[in-house]
N, C-alpha and C positions, 0 to 999 in steps of 0.2 A: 790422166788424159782429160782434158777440157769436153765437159756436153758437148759445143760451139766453137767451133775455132775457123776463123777466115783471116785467110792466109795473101795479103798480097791482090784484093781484087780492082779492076780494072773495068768499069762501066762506062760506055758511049750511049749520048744521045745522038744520033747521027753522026758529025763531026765534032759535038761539044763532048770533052773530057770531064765527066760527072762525078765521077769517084778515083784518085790516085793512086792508086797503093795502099788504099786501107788495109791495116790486119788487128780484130781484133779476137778476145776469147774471153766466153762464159764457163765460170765452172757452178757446177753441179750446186742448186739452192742460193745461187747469188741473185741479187738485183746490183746488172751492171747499166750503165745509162747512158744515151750520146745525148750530147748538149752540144747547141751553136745557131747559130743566125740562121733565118730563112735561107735557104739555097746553100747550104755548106754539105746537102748531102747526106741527109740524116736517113729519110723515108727513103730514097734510092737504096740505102746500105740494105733497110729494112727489106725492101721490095724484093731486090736478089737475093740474101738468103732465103726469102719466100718460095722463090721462083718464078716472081712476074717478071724478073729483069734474069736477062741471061749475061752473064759479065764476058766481057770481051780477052782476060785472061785472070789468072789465079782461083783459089779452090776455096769453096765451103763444106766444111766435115762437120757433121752433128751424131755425135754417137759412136765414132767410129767410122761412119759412113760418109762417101762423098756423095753430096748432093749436088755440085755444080754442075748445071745443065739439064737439069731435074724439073719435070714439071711442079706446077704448086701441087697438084692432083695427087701427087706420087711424094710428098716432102709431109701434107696433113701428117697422112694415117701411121708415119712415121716418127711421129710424137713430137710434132713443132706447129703451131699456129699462131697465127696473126690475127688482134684487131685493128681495123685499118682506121687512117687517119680520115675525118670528119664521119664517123662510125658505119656507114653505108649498111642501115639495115634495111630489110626489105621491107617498103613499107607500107605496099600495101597489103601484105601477112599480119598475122596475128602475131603478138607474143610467145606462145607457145610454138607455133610454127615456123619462128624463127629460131629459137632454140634448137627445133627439131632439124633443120637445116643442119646447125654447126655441128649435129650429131651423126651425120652422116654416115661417116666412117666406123660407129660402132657398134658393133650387135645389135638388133633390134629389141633381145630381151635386156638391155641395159639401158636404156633408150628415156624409159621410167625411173628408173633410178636417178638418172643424170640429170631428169628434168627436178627431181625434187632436192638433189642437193642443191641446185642455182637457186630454187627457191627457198632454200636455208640461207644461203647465203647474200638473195638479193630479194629480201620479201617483198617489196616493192613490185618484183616484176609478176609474184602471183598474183599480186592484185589487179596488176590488172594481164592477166593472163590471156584472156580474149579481145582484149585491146587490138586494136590494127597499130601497129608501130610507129606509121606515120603520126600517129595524133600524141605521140609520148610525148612530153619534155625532152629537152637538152640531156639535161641529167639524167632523165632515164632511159633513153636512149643509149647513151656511152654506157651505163651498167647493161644493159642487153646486149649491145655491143661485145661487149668483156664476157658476159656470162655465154654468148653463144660459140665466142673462141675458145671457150672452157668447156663445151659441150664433149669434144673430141678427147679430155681428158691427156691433155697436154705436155711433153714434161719439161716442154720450153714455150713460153707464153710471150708472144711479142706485142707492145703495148705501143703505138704508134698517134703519139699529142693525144693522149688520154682528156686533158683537160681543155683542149681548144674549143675556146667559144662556150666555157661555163662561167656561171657567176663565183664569186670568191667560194661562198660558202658551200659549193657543189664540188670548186674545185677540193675544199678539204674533204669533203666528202670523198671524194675518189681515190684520194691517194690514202684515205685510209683503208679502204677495198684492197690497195695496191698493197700495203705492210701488212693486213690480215692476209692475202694470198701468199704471202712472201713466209709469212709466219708458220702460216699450213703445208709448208714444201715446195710451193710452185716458185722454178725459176724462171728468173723474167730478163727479160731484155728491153729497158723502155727509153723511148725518144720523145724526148720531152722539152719545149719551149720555154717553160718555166723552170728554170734550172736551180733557183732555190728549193722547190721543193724537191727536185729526181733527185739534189744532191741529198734532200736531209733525209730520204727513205733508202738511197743505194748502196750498196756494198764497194765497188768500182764503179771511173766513170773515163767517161773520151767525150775530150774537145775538135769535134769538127769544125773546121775552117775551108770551105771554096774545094771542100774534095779529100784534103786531107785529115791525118791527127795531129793536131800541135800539140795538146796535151794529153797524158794519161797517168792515173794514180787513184790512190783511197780515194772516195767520193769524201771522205770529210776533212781531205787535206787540199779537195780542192774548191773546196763550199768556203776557206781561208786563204786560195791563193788568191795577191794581190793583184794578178792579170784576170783573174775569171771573174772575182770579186767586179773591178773595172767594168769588163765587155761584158758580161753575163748578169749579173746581181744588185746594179745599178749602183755601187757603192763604191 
């Protein structure tokens, strides 16, 4: 059985038809990836299995469990979280405080522990720990970002344009965050702009187009097709 699996869903903006018939599925330790143009639907996918978007018909099952029509409230503590796209931290909090946030959902006596593995993992953000958020960098920003959807101790991590609006050498930076998480068991689900790189860090990937999937297969058989190569890869 698939961690993730959605089945057929069907999302309205009002009257506009936002999602078709998507169905896709994450298995357990993968990094799968949607890729495709501005407005093809990518962050809505995201949003619903979230539960900010309630889909107008078909199911999302995570675990076993249906979440379709699930608050986000009630999808967290159920071992699925999102960092959203342009990272939306709180900014006038501190570091710590926003970390403390993403921990919400878990014991209080684990609360410490969680804050110090982020800070194993993102030393950057001990430093500045008392920092108010606002005043971070780009780049450190999206690491707090990540690390605070990681507070909840996740066991599906959704990664929503991790790299929108970094310099080159931040975005490499990030996606190497992205293959040492991947490497440490954490499966992910990332939508991502830059589809060279979602392809050369994914397991599986989906080509979104205007709502639908036109494509799906290995991410490294489609990092060489000559249509995605075309529309996606500049080549």
């Amino acid at each position: 059985m698939s961690l993730l699996s959605v089945q057929d869903i069907h999302v309205y903006y009002g009257a506009i038809h936002a999602i078709k018939g998507i169905s896709l599925e994450v298995e357990e330790k993968e990094i799968v990836t949607l890729i495709g143009a501005n407005g093809a639907g990518k962050s809505t996918t995201l949003n619903t299995i979230a539960g900010l978007h309630r889909p107008k018909s078909g199911t999302v099952t995570f675990a076993g469990e249906v979440l379709t029509g699930q608050p986000a409230s009630r999808i967290v503590p159920r071992g699925l979280s999102m960092c959203p796209e342009g990272r939306r931290v709180f900014p006038h909090m501190t570091v710590r405080e926003n970390l403390e946030m993403g921990g919400y959902v878990r014991p209080s006596s684990e609360i410490q522990s969680s804050l110090e593995e982020m800070y194993t993992r993102f030393p950057r953000l001990k430093e500045r720990e008392k920092q108010v958020a606002g005043t971070l960098s780009g780049g450190e920003q999206q690491m707090l970002a990540m690390a605070r959807a990681l507070m909840s101790r996740p066991r599906l991590l959704m990664l929503d344009e991790p790299s929108m609006g970094l310099a080159p050498i931040l975005v490499e930076q990030i996606f190497s965050i992205i293959q040492e998480l991947h490497n440490s068991g954490v499966t992910i689900l990332l939508v991502e702009q830059n589809a060279q790189m979602a392809l050369s860090v994914a397991d599986r990937a989906y080509v979104l187009e205007t709502g639908n999937i036109s494509l799906s297969g290995r991410a490294e058989d489609l990092l060489h097709d000559e249509k995605v190569q075309k529309a996606y890869l500049g080549s």
